[in-house]
N, C-alpha and C positions, 0 to 999 in steps of 0.2 A: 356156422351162423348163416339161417337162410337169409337172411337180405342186410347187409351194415348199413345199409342207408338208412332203413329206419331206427338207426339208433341213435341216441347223442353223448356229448359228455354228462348228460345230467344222468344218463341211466348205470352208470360206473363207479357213483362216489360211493359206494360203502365196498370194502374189500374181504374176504372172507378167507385170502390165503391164511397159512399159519405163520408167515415173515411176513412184518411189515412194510419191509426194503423189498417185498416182491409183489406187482401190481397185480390185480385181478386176470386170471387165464382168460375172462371173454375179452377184456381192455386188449390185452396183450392181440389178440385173434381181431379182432375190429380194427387195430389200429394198424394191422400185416393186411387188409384191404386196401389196393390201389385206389381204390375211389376215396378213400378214407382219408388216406396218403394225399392226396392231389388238394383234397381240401384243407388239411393243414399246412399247405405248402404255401399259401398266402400271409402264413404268421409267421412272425422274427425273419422278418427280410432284412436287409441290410440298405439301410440309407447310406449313401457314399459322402452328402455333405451335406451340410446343415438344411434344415427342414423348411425351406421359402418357398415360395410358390411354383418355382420351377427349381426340381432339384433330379438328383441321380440316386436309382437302385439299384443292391445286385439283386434282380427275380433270382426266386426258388422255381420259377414256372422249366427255367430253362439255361439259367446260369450264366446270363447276360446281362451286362452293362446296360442299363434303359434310362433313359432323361423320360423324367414324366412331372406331367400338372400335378402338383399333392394337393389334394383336395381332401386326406387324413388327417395331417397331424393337427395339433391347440393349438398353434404357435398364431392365434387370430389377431394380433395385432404388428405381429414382426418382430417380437422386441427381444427374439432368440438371437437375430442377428444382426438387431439394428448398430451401428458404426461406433455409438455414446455408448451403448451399451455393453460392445466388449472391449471397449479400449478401460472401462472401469473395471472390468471383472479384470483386463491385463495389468491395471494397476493395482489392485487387489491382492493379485498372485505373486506379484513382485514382493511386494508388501510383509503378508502376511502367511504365505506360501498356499500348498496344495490344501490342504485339511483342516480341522478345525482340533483336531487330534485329543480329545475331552468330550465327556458329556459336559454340558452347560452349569449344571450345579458346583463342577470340579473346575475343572479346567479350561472348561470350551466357548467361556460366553469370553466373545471378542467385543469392543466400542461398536462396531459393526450393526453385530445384533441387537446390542443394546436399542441404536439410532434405529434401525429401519423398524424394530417394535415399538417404539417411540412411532416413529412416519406411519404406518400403519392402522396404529390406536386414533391417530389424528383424525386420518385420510378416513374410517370408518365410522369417525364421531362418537368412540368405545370410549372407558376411562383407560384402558390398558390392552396389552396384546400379549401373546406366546406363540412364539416359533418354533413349527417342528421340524426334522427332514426330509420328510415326505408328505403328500396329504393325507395318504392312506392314514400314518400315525399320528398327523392329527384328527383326525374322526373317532380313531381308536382311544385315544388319549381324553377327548373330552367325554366320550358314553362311558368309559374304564374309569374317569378320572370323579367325576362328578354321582354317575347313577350308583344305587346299591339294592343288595337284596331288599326286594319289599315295593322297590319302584318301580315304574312304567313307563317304557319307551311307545310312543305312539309314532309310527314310520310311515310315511306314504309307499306303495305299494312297490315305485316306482325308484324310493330309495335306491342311494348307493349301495353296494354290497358293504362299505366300511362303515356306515351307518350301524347296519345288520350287525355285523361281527365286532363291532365295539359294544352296543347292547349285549349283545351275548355273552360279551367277556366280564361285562359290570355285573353279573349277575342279577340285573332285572328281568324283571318280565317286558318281555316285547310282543308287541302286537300290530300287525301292518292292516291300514286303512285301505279302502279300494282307492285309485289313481285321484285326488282333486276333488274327493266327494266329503266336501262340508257334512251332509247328511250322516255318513260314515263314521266320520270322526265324531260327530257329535253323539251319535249313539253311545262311540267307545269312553268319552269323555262321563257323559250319564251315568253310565254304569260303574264307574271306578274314584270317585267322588272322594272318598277315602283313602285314596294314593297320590305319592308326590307323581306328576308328570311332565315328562319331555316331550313334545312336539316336536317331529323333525322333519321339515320338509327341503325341495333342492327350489333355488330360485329357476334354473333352466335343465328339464329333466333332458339327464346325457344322450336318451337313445330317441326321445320324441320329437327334443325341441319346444317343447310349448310350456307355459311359464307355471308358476305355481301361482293358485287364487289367493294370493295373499289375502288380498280386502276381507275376503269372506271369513277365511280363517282366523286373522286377526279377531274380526267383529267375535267369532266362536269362541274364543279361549278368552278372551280379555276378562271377561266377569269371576274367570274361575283363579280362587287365590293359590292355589295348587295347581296351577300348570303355567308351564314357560315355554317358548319359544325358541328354537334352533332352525337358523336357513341356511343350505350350503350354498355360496357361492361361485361354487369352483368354476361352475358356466358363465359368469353374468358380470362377475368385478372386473373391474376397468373398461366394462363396455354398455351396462345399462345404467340408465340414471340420467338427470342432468350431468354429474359429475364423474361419472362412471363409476361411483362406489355400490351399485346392483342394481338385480328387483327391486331391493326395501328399500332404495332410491328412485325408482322408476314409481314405485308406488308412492311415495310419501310417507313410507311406514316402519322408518330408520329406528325411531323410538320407544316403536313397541317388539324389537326382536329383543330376545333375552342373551342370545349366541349367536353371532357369526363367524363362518368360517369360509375360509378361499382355502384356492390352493395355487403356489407358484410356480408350478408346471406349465401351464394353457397362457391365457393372456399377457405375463410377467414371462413367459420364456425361461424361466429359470428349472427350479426343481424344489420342492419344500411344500410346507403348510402353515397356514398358522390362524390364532382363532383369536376375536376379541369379543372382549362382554366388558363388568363391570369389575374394579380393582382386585374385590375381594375374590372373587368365586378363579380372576387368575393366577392370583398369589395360592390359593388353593390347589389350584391342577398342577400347578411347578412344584406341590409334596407328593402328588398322587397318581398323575399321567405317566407311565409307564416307559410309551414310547420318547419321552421328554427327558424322561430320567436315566433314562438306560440306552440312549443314542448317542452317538458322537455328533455334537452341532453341527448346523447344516454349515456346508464346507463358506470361508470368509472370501475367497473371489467372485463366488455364485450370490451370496450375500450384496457384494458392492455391486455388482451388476444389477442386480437386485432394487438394487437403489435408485440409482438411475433408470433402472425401467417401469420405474414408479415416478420418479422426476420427470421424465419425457412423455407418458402416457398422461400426463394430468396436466400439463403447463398447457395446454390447447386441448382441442374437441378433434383435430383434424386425424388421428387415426381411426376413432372409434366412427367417425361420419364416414369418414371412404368403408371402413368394412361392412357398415348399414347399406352404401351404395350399392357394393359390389353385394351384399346379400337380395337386396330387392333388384337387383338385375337378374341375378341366379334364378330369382323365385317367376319374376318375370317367364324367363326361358322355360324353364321345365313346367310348368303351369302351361305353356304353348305347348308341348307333350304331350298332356292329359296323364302325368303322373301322378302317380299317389304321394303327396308329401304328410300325409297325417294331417296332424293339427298344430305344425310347425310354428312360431312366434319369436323363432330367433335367431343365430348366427347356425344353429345346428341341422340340418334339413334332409331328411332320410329320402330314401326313395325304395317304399315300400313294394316286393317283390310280389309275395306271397306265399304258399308252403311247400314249395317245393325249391327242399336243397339244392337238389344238383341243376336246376335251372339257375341256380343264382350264384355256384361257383363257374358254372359254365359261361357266363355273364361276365363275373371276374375274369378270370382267364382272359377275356378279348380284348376290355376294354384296360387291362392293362398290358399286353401286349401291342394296344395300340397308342397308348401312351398315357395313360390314366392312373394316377396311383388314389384309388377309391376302395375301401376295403370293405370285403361281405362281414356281414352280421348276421349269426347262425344261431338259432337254438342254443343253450337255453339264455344265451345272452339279452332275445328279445323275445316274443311268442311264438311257436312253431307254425302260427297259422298271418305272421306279419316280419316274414326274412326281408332281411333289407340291407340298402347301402347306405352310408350316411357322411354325409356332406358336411367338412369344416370350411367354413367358409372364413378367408382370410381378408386384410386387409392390403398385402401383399401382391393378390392377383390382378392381372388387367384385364381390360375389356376383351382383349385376343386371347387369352388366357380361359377366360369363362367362357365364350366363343366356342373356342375349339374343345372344351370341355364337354360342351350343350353336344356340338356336332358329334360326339363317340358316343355321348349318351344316346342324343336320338336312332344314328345307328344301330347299337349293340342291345339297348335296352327296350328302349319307346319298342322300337320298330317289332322286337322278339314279343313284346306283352301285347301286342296286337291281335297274334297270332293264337295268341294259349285262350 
């Protein structure tokens, strides 16, 4: 292989061995590159305790114990390890023990789940809810559960992948929109008039930050009696809004989504998914969502914690206000850089490299050896011509915190992109 740099995971996924248990001979030869090597070596590190603002890895860079600012993980409101929140998951576990040990149709739905799909449908102003145990499966579980051959997914470009692979699995026709472009979609809309469709867009896309055009979209779809609405909120719940239930709360446009869906990994700190719309169409997904059907319920300690970190995020404004603070402090600072943050509008806030790899694992490398836990974003994850880092901003960090953050950036970063 003359150069592995130029290549990525995106140019490996088809295999042409005669085993399927045996990867592709160039995968195998790319991936026996030390340069190759060095850049995988910033994935599945080892977090030593719980994901707060200041916590502990073991690096793969060199196999040492490092205290660093995380400025990775979702955990944007704290409520992984807020004090109410695991003394109910430890009251939970006492309880109810480790698992939920059942799919939910059999054996698995605990009082538990019952309540927080009840708190949930409320909290969202849906008739009803379903809880999956992971997001992933609920994305899969509503496109799998609901689309069928003959339908049409319309996906923003910018789409999650479980977006994408739930359409694919429903057997509809899918079709992705360019990024936020009213025009685009309208087009696709025009032309397929005679198909039931799904609109899917994300309320805070994961890798940009910047919000979805609700309003406009909205205005687009409303006239057409064949197409519905789906927004993810897996970026956005418990922190935009007056009440922190999203975008389609930030906008005022709670009543015209047909589907919503979070996920209770990021702001909720837990682990799971779950979607609400209106009674029937959930009574529906609970015969037909696969990953609902065929799961063992999301575990009943993560569940009561779960609860409470719905209780504590909504009884006041004051988490989601200090995480806006400490975001527009952030944006503040690196803006004094002259970095590139896109077109950032949220808690999420990249810092756009450029297209060159190994300038931006060489980046990595320092500024976490200098105490920074910020992780590269490589091809095909985002464009090859906009490599980037990207910034969870918590509610968690302090002003010394984002400080001495700013200062590794301007060092290792600012100061390197000066030069190029």
């Amino acid at each position: 292989m003359d150069d592995p740099l130029k290549f990525s995971l995106a140019d490996f996924f088809y295999n042409d061995n005669s085993s399927v248990l045996k990867p592709p001979s160039d995968f195998v030869e790319w991936m026996s590159d030390p340069r190759i090597q060095a850049g995988f070596s910033f994935f599945e590190q080892q977090l030593l305790k719980a994901p707060t603002a200041e916590t502990e890895i073991l690096s793969n860079l060199d196999n040492k114990k490092r205290r660093v600012i995380n400025l990775t993980s979702y955990n944007y409101l704290g409520l992984s390890s807020h004090p109410e929140v695991i003394q109910a998951a430890i009251d939970g576990l006492r309880k109810y023990g480790l698992g939920a040990s059942g799919a939910p149709l059999l054996s698995g739905t605990f009082d538990l789940h019952v309540q927080f799909a009840r708190m949930l449908a409320e909290f969202k102003q849906k008739e009803d809810c379903i809880l999956f145990s992971s997001g992933l499966g609920g994305n899969l579980g509503i496109m799998q559960g609901i689309l069928r051959k003959g339908d049409l997914l319309l996906l923003d470009e910018k789409g999650h992948k479980s977006l994408l692979d739930g359409g694919k699995l429903s057997g509809a026709k899918v079709r992705m929109f360019e990024h936020n472009s009213v025009e685009d979609l309208a087009r696709l809309l025009d032309e397929n008039k005679d198909k039931r469709i799904l609109v899917a867009v994300e309320g805070v896309y994961s890798m940009d930050g910047d919000l979805v055009k609700l309003p406009e979209i909205v205005e687009l779809c409303e006239p057409y009696d064949n197409v519905e609405l789906l927004i993810d909120e897996a970026h956005s719940t418990l922190m935009f809004g007056e009440n922190g239930r999203g975008v389609a709360e930030h906008f005022g446009l709670e009543d015209k989504i047909g589907i919503s869906f979070g996920t209770l990994s990021k702001s909720f700190g837990g682990v799971g998914g779950f979607v609400c719309s209106n009674a029937g169409i959930i009574r529906y997904l609970k015969g037909y969502a696969s990953p609902y059907n065929f799961s063992c319920a999301p575990s009943p300690p993560i569940v009561a914690g779960l609860i409470k970190a719905l209780e504590v995020a909504t009884r006041d404004s004051s988490l989601r206000d200090k995480l806006w603070e400490n975001t527009a402090y952030f944006k503040k600072n690196l803006d004094a850089l002259n970095l590139n943050m896109g077109a950032t509008e949220s808690q999420v806030i990249p810092i756009i490299i450029g297209s060159s790899g190994e300038l931006l694992f060489e980046m990595a490398a320092e500024i976490q050896k200098r105490g920074l836990f910020l992780q590269p974003v490589d091809f095909p994850a985002v464009p090859a011509h906009s490599r980037r880092f990207r910034i969870s901003v918590s509610s968690q960090l302090t002003r010394e915190n984002i400080d001495e953050a700013c200062n590794i950036i301007e060092d290792v970063i600012a100061r390197r992109l000066r030069k190029v």
